[in-house]
N, C-alpha and C positions, 0 to 999 in steps of 0.2 A: 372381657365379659366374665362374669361371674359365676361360676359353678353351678348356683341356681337358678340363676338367666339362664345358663347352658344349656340344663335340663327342660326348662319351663318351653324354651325353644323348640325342643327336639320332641317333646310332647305336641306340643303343638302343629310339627309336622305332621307327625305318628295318626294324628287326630285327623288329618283333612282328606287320609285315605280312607277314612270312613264313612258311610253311610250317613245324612242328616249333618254332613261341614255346616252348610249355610243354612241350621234351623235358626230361627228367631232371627236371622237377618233380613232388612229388607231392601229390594232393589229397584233400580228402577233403570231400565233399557228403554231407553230413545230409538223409533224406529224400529220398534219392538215389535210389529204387528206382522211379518213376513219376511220370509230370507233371512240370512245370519242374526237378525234381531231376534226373530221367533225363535232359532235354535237356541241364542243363548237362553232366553227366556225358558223354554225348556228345561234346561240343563240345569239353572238355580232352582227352579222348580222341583226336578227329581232328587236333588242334595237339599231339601226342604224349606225355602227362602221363603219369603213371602215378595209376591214380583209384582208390580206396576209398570206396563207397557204400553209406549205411546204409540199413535198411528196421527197421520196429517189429517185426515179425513173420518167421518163416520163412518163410511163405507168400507175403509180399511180394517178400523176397531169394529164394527160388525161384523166381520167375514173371521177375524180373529175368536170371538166369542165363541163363533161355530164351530171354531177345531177343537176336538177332543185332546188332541196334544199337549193345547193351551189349558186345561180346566185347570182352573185354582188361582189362576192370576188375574189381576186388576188391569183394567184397561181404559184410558185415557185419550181423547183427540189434543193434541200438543203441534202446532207450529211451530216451530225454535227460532224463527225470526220476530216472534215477541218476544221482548224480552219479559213485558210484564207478567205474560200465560205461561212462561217458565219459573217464574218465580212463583205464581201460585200453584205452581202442582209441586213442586218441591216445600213448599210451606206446609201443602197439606198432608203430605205424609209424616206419621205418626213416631217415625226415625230414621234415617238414610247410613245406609252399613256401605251401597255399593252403586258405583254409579257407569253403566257400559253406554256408549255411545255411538249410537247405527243409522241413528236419523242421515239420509241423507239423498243427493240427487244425481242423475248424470243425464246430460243432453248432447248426445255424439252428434258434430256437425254444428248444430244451433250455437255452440259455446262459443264460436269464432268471431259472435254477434257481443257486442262488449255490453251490451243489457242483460243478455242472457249470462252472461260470463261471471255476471255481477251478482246475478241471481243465484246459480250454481255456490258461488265462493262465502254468500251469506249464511245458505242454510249449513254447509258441510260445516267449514269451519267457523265462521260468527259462531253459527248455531251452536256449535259444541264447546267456544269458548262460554257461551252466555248460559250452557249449561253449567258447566262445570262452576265456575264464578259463585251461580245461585247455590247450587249445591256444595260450596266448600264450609261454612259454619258449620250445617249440619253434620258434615264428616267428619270435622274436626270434632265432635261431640262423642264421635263412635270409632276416630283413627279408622278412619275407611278408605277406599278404595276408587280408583277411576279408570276404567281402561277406553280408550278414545279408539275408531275404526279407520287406520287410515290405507293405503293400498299400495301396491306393486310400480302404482305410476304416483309414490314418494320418489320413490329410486331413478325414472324414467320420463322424459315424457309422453306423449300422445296429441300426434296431431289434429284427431278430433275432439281431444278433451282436454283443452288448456285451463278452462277453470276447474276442471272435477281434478285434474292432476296438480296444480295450485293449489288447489282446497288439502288435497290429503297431502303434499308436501307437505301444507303449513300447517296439517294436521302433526304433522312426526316432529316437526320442531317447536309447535305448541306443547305437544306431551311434553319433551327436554325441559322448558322453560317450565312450566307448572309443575313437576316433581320437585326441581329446585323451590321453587316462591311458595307450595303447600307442602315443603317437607316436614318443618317447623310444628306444622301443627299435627304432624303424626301420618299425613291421606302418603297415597303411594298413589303415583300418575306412571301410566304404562299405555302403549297400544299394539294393538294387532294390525298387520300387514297383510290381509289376505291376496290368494292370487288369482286364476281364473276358479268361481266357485258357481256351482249351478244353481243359481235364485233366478228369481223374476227380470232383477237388472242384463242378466243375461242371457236372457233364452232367445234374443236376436241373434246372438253369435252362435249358438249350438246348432241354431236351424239352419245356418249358412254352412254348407257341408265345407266351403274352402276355408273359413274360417277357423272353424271346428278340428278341422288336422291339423292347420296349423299350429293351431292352442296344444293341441296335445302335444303334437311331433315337438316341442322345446319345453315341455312339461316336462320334468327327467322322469314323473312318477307316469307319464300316458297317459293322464285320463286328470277330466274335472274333478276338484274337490269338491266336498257336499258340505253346509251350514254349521252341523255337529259337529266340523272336524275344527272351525274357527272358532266354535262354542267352546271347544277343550283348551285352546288357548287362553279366552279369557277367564274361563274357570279355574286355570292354574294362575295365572296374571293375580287374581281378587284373592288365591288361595293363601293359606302360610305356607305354602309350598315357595308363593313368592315372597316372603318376608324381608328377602334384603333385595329385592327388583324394583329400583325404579326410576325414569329415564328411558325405560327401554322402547326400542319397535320387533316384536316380534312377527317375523316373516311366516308365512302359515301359505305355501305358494305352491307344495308338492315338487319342488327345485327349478321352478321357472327362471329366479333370476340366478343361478349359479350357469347355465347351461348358455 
């Protein structure tokens, strides 16, 4: 590398500790309307991005409109098992800097049903491969970014979640395979591994008090993570902080699977 590559570099770290990293970028988090989607969505938001968030439903994208949290970002109803209603809400943004990927489902018990299993494995992963696909020109346009949501039961299974654990496996091997095939054209593919975090998806497990200790008692940190703490992963993941990251699954679990 060249002395002024060197530098250009090392500025450009210097830069992403500051205020306003992600102005004039714009984003777009899948399953953006709640839970680690919203946090991230947040989080570009407060480093100045301009955000496009999707929700499955109206009633999701309305309740999101309502958060003050939210104010500033655009909101969209997006099923990601079309592939053609993904392809037009990525058409329609004005440039794609950064692409996070949250949309997704979990059916504990039901998934054991190979309909439902089937369902589950389309939206996690289809879904986020058909995201990702639609949004690689664009990024290529802007050498952008992709960080994909996949989870702790990559690592593991779950015998009530064979397709949600399926899905985010093939989510962590999908990321590998897509860093390599859009490296070329400049994107960086990466994803987060969250571990027990306190959203919506979860708050059957916290209200089960046996559950609940258990989760904690092999958490080495004791206690659930919260949305922001998954948010700071992917906002380092998109930043030049990660500049040379990519292939990766970053764990974000508070030391669940170390213990």
């Amino acid at each position: 590398m060249s002395t002024s590559s060197s530098a250009d570099r090392s500025a450009a770290i210097a830069d992403s500790l500051r205020p306003g990293l992600f102005k004039g970028s714009q984003i777009l988090v899948t399953g953006g309307t709640s839970g680690i989607g919203a946090a991230v969505a947040r989080g570009f938001l407060s480093l100045g991005a301009a955000v496009l968030a999707t929700g499955v439903t109206e009633a999701e994208v309305s309740a999101a409109q309502q958060d003050p949290t939210l104010a500033g970002a655009h909101f969209a109803v997006l099923d990601v098992r079309s592939g053609a209603d993904v392809q037009a809400i990525v058409a329609g943004l004005p440039r794609l800097d950064h692409v996070v990927n949250c949309a997704g489902i979990i059916r504990r018990g039901a998934e054991l049903d190979p309909e439902v299993f089937a369902d589950v494995v389309d939206i996690n992963l289809n879904g986020t491969m058909r995201v990702c696909a639609a949004a690689r020109p664009r990024l290529a346009e802007t050498a952008g970014t992709i960080v994909n949501t996949a989870s702790m039961l990559a690592f593991f299974g779950g015998g009530l979640t064979p397709g949600y654990s399926a899905s985010k496996g093939g989510i962590a091997q999908l990321t590998k395979s897509l860093a390599i095939a859009y490296a070329a054209d400049g994107i960086r593919v990466n994803a987060v591994a969250p571990g027990w975090i306190a959203t919506p998806l979860t708050a059957p497990l916290r209200a089960d008090a046996e559950r609940d200790a258990a989760i904690r008692g092999r958490t080495a940190l004791k206690r659930w993570g919260e949305p922001a703490e998954v948010a700071g992963g992917v906002l380092f993941l998109a930043s030049p902080l990660a500049g040379f990251v990519t292939g990766a699954v970053l764990v974000i679990d508070g030391g669940y699977l170390i213990t």
